[in-house]
C-alpha positions as CSV (number, residue, x, y, z in Angstrom):
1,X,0.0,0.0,0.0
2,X,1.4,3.6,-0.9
3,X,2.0,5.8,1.5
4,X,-0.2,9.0,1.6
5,X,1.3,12.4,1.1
6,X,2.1,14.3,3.4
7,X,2.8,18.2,4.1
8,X,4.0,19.7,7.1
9,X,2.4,22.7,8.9
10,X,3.3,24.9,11.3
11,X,0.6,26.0,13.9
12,X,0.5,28.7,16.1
13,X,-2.0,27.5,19.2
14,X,-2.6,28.5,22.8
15,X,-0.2,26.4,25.2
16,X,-2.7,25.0,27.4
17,X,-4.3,23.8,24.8
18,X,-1.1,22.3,23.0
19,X,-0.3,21.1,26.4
20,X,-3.7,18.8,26.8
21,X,-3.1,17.9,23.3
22,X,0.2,16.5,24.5
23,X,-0.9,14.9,27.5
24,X,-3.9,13.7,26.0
25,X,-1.4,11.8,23.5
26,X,1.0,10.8,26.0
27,X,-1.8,9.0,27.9
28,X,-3.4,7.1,24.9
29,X,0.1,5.8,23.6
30,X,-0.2,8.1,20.1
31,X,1.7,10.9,18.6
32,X,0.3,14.7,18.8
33,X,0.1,14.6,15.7
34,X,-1.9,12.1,15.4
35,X,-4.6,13.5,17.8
36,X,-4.4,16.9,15.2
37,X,-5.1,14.7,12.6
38,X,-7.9,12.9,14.4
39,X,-9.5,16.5,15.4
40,X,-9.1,18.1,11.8
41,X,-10.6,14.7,10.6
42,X,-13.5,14.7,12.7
43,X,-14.1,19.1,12.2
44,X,-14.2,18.9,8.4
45,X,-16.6,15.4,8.5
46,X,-19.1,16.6,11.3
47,X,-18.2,20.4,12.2
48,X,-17.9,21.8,9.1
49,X,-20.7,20.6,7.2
50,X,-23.2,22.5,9.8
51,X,-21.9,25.4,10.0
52,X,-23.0,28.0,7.6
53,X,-20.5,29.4,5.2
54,X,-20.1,32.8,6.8
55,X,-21.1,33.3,10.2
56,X,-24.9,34.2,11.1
57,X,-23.4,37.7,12.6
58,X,-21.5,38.5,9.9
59,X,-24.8,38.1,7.2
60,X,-26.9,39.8,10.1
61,X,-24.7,43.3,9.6
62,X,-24.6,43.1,6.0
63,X,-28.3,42.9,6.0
64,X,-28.2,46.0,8.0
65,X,-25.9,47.9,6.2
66,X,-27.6,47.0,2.8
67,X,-31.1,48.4,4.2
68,X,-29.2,51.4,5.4
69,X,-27.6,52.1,1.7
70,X,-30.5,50.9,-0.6
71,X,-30.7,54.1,-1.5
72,X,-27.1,54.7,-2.4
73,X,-27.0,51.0,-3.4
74,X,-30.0,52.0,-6.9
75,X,-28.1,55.4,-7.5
76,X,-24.7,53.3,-8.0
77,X,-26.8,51.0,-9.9
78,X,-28.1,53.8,-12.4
């Protein structure tokens, strides 16, 4: 069987949370990186998916700000 590719990253985290990650690893006899992969696995097959594609807040103020400037909006439009 070939192996898969793979790429290296670099991340940037918080250290308590790096250092649960560790431990967490540690006490289940596997490699950090093998919980990261595990966790990005499991947020792009079940997280992912039900979340919206931009966040409810962020539609919510464009809204707003496109009610505000309908005006503005049909004169650029002319």
């Amino acid at each position: 069987m070939a192996k898969e590719a793979r790429r290296q990253v670099g991340l940037n985290m918080r250290a308590t949370l790096y250092d649960d990650l560790a431990k967490l690893a540690k006490d289940n006899g596997q490699t950090t990186t093998y919980v990261l992969e595990q966790a990005a696995e499991h947020y792009i097959q079940f997280v992912a998916p039900t979340q919206s594609v931009v966040r409810p807040e962020i539609m919510a103020h464009v809204r707003r700000s496109v009610d505000r400037n309908r005006k503005l909006l049909q004169l650029l439009a002319q």
